[in-house]
C-alpha positions as CSV (number, residue, x, y, z in Angstrom):
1,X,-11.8,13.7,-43.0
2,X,-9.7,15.8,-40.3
3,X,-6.0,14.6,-40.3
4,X,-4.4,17.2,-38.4
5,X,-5.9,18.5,-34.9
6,X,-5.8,22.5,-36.7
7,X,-8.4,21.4,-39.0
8,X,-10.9,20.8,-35.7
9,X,-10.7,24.4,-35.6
10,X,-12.2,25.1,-39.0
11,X,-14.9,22.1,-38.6
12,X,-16.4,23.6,-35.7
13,X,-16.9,26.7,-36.9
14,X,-19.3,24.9,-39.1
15,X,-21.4,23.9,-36.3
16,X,-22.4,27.1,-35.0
17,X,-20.9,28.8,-31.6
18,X,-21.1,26.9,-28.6
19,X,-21.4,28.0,-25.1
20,X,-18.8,26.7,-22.7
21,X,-18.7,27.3,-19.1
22,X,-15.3,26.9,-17.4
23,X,-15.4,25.4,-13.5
24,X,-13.2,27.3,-10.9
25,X,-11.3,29.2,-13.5
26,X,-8.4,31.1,-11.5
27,X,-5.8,29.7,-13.6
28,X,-3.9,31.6,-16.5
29,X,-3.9,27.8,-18.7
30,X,-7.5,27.4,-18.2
31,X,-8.1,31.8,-18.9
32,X,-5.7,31.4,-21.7
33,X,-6.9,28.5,-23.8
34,X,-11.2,29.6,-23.2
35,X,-9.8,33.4,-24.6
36,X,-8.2,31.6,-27.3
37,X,-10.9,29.3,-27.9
38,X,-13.2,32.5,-28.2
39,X,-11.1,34.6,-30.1
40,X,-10.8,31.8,-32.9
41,X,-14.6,32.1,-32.9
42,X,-15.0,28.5,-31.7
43,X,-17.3,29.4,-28.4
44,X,-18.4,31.9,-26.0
45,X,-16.9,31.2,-22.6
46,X,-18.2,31.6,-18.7
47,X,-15.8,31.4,-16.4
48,X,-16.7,30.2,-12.8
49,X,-14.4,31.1,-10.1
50,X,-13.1,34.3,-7.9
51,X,-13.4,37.3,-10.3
52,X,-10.9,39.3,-8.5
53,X,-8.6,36.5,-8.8
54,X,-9.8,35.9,-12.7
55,X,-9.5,39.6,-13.4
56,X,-5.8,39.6,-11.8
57,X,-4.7,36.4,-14.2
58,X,-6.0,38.8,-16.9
59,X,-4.2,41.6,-16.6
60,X,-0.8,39.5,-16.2
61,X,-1.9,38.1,-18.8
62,X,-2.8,40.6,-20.9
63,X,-6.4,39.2,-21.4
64,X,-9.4,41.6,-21.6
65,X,-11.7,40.1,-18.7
66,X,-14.8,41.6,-21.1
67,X,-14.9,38.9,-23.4
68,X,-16.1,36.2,-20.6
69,X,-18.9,36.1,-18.4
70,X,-17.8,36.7,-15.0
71,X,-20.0,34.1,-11.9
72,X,-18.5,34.5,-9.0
73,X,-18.0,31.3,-6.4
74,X,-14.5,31.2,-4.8
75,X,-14.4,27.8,-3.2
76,X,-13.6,24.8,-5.6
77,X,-16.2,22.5,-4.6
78,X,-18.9,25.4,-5.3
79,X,-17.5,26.4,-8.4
80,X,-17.9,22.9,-9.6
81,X,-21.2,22.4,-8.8
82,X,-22.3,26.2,-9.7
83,X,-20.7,25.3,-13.3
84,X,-22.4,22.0,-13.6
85,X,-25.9,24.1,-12.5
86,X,-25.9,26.2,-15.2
87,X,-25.6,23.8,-17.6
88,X,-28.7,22.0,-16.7
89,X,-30.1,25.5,-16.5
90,X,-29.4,25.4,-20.2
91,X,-27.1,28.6,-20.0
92,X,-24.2,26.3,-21.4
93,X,-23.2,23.2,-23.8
94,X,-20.1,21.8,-22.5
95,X,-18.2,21.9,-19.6
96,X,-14.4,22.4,-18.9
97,X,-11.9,21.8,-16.0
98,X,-10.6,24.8,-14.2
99,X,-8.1,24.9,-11.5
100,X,-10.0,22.2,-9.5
101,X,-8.8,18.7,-9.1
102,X,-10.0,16.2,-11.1
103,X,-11.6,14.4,-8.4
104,X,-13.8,17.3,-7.4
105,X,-14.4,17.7,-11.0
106,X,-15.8,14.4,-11.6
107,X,-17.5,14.8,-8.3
108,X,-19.5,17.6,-9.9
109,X,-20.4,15.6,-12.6
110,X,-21.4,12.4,-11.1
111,X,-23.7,14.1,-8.3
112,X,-26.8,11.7,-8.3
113,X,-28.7,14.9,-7.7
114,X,-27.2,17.8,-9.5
115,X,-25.1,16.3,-11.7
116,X,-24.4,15.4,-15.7
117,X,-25.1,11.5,-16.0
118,X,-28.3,10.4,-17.6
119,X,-29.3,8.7,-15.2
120,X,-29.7,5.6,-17.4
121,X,-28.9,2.2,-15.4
122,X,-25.7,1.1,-17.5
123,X,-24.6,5.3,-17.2
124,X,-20.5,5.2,-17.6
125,X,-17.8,7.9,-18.0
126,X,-15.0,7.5,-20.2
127,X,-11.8,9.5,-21.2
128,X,-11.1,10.0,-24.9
129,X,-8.0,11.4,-26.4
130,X,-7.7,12.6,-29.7
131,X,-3.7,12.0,-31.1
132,X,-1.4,13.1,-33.0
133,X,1.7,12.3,-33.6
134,X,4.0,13.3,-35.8
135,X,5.3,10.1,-36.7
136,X,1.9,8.8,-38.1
137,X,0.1,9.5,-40.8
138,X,-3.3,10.4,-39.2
139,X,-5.0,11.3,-36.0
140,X,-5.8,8.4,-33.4
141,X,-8.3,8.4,-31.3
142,X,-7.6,6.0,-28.2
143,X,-9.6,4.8,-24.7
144,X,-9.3,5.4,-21.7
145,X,-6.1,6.7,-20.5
146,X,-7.5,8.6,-16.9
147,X,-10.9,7.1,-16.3
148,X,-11.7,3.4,-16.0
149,X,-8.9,1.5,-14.4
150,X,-10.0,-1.9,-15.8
151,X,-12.5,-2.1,-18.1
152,X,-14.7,-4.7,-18.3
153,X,-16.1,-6.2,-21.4
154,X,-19.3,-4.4,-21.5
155,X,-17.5,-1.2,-20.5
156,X,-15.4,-2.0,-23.4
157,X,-17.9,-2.4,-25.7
158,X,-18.9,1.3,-24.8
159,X,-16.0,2.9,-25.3
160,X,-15.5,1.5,-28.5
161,X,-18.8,3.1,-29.5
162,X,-17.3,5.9,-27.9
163,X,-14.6,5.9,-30.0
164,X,-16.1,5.1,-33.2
165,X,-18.8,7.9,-32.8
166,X,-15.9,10.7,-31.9
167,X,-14.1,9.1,-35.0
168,X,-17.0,9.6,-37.0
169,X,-17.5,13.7,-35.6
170,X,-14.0,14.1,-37.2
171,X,-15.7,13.2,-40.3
172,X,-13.9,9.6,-40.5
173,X,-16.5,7.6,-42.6
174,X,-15.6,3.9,-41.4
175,X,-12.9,3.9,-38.8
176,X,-10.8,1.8,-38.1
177,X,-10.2,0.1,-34.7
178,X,-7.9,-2.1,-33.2
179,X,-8.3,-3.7,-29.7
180,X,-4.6,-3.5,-28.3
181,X,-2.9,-6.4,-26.5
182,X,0.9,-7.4,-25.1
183,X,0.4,-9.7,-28.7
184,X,-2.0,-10.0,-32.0
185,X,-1.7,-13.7,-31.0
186,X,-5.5,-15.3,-29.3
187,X,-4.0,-16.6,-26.1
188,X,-6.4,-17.5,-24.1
189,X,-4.9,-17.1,-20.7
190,X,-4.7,-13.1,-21.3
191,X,-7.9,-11.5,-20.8
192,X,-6.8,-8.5,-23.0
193,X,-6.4,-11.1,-26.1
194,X,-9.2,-13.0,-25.6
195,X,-11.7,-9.8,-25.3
196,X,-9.9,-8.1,-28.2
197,X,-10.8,-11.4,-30.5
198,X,-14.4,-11.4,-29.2
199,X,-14.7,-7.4,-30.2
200,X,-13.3,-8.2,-33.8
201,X,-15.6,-11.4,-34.2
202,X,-18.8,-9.0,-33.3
203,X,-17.8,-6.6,-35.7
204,X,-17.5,-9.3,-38.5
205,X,-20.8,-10.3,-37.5
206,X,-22.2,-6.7,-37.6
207,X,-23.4,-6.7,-33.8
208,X,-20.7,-3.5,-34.0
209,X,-22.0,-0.8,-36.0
210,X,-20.4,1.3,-38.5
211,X,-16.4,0.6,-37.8
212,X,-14.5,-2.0,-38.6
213,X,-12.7,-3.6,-35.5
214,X,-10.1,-6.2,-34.8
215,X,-8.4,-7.1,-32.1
216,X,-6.6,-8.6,-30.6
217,X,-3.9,-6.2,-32.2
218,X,0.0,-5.5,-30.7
219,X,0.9,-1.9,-30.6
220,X,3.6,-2.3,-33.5
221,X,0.9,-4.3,-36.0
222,X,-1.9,-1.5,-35.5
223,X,0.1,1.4,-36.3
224,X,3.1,0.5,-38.4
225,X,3.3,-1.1,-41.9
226,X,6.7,-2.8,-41.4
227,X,6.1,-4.8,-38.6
228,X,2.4,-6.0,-39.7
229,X,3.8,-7.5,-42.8
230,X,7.4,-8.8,-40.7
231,X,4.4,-11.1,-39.0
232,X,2.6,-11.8,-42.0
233,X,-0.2,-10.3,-40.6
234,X,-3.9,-9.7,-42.5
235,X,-5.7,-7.2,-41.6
236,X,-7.8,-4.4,-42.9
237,X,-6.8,-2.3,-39.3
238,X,-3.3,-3.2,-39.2
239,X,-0.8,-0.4,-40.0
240,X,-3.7,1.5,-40.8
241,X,-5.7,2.2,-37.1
242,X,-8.2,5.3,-36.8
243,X,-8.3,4.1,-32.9
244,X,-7.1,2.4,-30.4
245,X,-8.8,0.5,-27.2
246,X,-6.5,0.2,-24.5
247,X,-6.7,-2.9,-22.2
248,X,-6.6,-1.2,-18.7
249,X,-5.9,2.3,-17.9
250,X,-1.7,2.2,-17.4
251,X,-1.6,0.9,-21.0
252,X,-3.6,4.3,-22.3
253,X,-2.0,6.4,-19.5
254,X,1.6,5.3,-20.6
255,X,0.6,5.4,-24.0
256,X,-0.3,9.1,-23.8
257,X,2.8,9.9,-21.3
258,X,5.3,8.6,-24.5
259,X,3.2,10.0,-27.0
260,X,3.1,13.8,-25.2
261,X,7.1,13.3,-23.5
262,X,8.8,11.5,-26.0
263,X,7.6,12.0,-29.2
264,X,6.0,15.8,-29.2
265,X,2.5,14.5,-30.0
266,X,-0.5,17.1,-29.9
267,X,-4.0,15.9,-28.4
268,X,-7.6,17.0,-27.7
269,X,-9.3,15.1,-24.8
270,X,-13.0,14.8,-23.4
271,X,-15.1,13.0,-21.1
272,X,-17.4,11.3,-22.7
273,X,-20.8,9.5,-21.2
274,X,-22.7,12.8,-19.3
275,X,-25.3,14.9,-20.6
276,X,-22.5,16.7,-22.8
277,X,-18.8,16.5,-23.4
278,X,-16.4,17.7,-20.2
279,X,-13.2,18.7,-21.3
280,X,-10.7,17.3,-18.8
281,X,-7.0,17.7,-19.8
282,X,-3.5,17.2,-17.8
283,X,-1.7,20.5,-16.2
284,X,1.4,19.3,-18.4
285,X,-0.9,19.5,-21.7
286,X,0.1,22.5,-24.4
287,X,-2.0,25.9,-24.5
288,X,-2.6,24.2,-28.1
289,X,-3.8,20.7,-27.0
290,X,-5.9,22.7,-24.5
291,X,-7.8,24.5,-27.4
292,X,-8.1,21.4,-29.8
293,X,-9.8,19.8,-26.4
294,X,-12.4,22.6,-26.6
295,X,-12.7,22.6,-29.8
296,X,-13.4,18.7,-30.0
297,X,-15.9,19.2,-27.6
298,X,-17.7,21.6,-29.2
299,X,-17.5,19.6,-31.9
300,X,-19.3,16.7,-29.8
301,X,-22.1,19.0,-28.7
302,X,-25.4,18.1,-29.6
């Protein structure tokens, strides 16, 4: 079972070397984090974007541009696409988030064309983010804090599979999940409560496979002991969570703002739902949470 995001680093390597190919990758963060990625023996990296630019950021960097593979496409839009080709041309695994915004990132992947999605009828992305903070005694691994603005419940039945199948890559043999509300009381009038009981009465029932889920669950009772036994509260999640499902997207986003700001948490994130994982982290993120992010994907490469 991984506990600390360092250990992703060793798991991998277990896997075998994937191939990751970075989209419009004139950025020393996004340079820096695939040369470390590749120098801890986790992938081999391609790096899409303007090679004179690339090869610059390397040299200030002190990077040898020799360990990538160079494709040059200097407009953003391009890059994204020209990255997204060549893994459907099977000359990558996973994908990664260069300099380009994240709209035109997820515009890449979403093409109906030339994109990454399935193209099942119920296709959905999702954001997952891999915690941890210091104060807790394991990792968490929470959804969605930059994707889906307000879930619905089928949506939220995905990303729960979403999480518990991540959970599971980090070697987590049951997780445990709670469905986070404003309250672990069932009031009917708020959605997030109501939901959050459904999800933990379909997990009791089996119709959820291979976690164990409850919900509705407050912040305080999924993660800390004191306050789940202050409320007299039974429950084999409470105090004890492997995940978290957030009720909207400014609960996660918040969540992850705190977590990153306030209380010097570390985190590996990935979209999850497209042909492969897409590594998509914040500008603000750490070189560090920008290699545990690679190396989760990798990890979550079929």
């Amino acid at each position: 079972m991984v506990t600390k995001l360092e250990q992703l680093l060793d798991l991998v390597k277990t896997k075998g070397k994937k191939r990751l190919v970075a989209a419009y990758a004139n950025d020393s963060h996004t340079i820096g984090a695939v040369s470390l990625a590749i120098d801890k023996g986790i992938v081999d990296g391609t790096l899409v974007g303007d090679i004179e630019t690339i090869k610059k950021v390397c040299a200030e960097e002190g990077i040898n541009p020799d360990k990538f593979k160079l494709v040059q496409e200097a407009d953003d839009n391009k890059a994204g696409a020209k990255a997204v080709e060549l893994i459907n041309a099977g000359e990558a695994d996973f994908l990664m988030k260069g300099l380009l915004s994240t709209d035109k990132y997820m515009r890449a992947i979403l093409n109906k064309e030339k994109g990454l999605m399935p193209g099942k009828k119920n296709d959905m992305l999702t954001h997952i983010a891999v915690f941890q903070v210091p104060a807790y005694h394991k990792l968490l691994v929470c959804s969605d804090v930059a994707i889906i603005p307000e879930p619905d419940f089928k949506q939220k039945q995905a990303m729960l599979n979403y999480i518990i199948s991540t959970a599971k890559s980090l070697e987590i043999a049951k997780p445990k999940i709670a469905v986070i509300a404003a309250t672990e009381q069932v009031s009917v009038g708020m959605r997030a409560c109501a939901e959050g009981a459904w999800l933990g009465m379909m997990s009791q029932r089996g119709m959820i496979k291979g976690a164990i889920v409850d919900g509705p669950l407050s912040l305080d009772c999924a993660v800390d002991k004191e306050s789940a036994q202050t409320k007299k509260l039974t429950s084999e999640v409470a105090a004890d969570a492997d995940g978290l499902l957030f009720p909207n997207i400014e609960t996660g986003n918040v969540f992850y703002k705190a977590c990153t700001k306030f209380a010097g948490a570390e985190l590996a994130c990935m979209v999850v739902g497209a042909k492969v994982p897409c590594v998509l982290t914040s500008r603000g993120d750490s070189v560090n949470s920008k290699l545990y992010s690679i190396a989760l994907a990798a990890l979550n490469t079929k």
